[in-house]
C-alpha positions as CSV (number, residue, x, y, z in Angstrom):
1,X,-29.4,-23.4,-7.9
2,X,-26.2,-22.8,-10.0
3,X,-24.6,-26.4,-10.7
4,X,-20.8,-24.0,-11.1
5,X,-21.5,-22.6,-7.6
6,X,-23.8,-24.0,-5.5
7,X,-23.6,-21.3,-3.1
8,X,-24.6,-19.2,-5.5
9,X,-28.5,-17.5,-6.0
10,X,-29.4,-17.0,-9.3
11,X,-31.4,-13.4,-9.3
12,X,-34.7,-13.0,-11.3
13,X,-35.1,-10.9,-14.3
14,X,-36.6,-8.3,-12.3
15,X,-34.3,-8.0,-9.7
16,X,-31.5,-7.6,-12.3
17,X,-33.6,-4.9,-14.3
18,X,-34.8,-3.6,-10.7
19,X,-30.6,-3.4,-10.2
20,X,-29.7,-2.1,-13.6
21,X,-31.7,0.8,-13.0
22,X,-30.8,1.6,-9.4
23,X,-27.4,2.1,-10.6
24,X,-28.4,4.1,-13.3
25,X,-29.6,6.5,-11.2
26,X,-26.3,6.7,-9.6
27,X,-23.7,6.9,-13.0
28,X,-26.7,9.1,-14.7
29,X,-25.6,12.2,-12.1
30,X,-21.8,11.1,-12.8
31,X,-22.2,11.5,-17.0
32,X,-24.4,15.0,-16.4
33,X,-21.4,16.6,-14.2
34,X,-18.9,15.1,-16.6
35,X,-20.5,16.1,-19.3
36,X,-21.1,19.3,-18.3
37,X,-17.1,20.0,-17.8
38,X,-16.5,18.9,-21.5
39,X,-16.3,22.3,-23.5
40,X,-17.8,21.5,-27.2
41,X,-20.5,20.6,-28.6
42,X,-22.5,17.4,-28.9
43,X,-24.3,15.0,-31.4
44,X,-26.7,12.2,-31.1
45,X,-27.5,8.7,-32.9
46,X,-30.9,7.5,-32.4
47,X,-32.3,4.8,-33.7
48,X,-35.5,2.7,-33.0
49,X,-36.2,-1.2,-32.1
50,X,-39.4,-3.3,-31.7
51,X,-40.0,-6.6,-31.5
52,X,-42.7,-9.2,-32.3
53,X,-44.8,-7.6,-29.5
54,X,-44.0,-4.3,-30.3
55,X,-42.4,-3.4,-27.3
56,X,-40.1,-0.6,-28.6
57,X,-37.3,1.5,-27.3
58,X,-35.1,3.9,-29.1
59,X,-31.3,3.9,-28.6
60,X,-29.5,7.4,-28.4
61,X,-25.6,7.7,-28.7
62,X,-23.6,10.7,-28.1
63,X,-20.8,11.5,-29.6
64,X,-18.5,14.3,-29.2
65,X,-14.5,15.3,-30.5
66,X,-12.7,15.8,-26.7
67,X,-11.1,19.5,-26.2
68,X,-8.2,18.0,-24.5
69,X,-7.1,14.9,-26.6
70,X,-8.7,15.5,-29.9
71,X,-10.0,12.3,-30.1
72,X,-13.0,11.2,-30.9
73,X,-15.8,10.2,-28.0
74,X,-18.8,8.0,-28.0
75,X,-21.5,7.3,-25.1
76,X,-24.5,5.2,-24.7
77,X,-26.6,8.1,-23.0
78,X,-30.0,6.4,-22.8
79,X,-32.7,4.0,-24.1
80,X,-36.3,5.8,-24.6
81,X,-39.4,4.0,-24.4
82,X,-42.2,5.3,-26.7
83,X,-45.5,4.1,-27.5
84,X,-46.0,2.8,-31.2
85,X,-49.0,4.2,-33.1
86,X,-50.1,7.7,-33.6
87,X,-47.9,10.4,-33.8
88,X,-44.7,8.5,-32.8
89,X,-42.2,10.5,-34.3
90,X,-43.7,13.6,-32.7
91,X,-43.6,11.6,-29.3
92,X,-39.8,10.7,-29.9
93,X,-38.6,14.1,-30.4
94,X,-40.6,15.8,-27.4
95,X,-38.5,12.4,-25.5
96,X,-35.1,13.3,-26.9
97,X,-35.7,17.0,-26.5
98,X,-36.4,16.2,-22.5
99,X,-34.0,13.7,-22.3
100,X,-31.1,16.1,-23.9
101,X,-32.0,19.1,-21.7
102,X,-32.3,16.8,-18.8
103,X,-28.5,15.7,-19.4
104,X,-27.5,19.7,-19.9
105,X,-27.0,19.2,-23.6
106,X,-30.2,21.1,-25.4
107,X,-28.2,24.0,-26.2
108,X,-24.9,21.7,-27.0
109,X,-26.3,19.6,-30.0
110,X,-24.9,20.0,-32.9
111,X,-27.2,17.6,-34.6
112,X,-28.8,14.6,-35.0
113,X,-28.6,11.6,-37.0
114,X,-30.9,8.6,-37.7
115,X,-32.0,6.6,-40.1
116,X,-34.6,7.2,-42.8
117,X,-37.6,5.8,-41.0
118,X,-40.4,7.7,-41.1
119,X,-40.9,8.1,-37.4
120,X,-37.3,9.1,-37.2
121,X,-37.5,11.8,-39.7
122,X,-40.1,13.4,-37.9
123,X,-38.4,12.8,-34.3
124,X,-35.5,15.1,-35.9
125,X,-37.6,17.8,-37.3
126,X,-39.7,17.9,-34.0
127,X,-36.7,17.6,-31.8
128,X,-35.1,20.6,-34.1
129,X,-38.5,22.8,-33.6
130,X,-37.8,22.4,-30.0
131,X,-34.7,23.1,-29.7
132,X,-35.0,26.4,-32.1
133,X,-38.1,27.5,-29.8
134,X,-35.9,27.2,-26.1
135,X,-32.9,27.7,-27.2
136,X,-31.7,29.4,-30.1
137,X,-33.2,31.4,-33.1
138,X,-30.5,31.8,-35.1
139,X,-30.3,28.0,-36.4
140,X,-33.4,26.3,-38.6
141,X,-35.5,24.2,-37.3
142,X,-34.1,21.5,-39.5
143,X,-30.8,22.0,-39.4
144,X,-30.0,19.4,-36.8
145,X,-30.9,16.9,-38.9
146,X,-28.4,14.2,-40.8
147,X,-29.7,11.0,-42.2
148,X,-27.4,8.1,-42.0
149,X,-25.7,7.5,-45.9
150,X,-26.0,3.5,-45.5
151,X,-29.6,3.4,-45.1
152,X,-30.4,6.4,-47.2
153,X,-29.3,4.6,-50.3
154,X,-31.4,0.8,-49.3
């Protein structure tokens, strides 16, 4: 019972997660038809997070310069879950590949950029391997790839 409103229910973590994502599903369709109406061309932020448990979860950003104001444009697009161990980085590009060509961006992305983790570097280079073997074979494989300058130098 909430002492500020006593009228109030307080909801379990589940049914706020069970919430979060029902509504997700909703504005996820909104950003894919809006994002499909924006004429440019994309790139992504991704970075992972664990914690003591090593429950992890990558974050990917999209940003983009918009054709009608010039300015510059920044979205959360999604969290990705993958497993630790093994192969990680291969698992988090084949993610971000089907996440990004489940949003209509494959063959929008300009690149990618990430820190210098070693799991990251390897989720660029797969994600670029993907993207050069659906959608274009004009661009290198690794040529989607930026590492972030802050990190890159600590």
């Amino acid at each position: 019972m909430c002492e500020v409103l006593p009228s109030y229910e307080l909801k379990s973590p589940r049914t706020i997660k069970r919430t979060i994502l029902k509504m997700y599903v909703v504005v996820r369709q909104l950003i894919i038809s809006y994002l499909a109406l924006e004429d440019c061309r994309f790139s992504i932020t991704f970075d992972g997070w664990s914690n003591r448990a090593l429950s992890t979860f990558y974050l990917v950003t999209l940003h983009w310069v918009s054709p009608e104001s010039a300015k510059p444009m920044s979205m959360l697009l999604d969290f990705l879950h993958v497993f630790p161990g093994e192969g990680v980085g291969k698992h988090c590009g084949l993610a971000l590949f089907r996440r990004l060509k489940s949003f209509g961006l494959g063959s929008r992305l300009l690149c990618t950029i990430s820190d210098n983790g070693s799991d990251t570097i390897v989720a660029s280079k797969e994600l670029g391997k993907l993207l050069y073997e659906t959608y274009s074979h004009d661009i290198l494989p690794s040529s989607h790839m930026l590492r972030c300058i802050v990190t890159h130098f600590n």
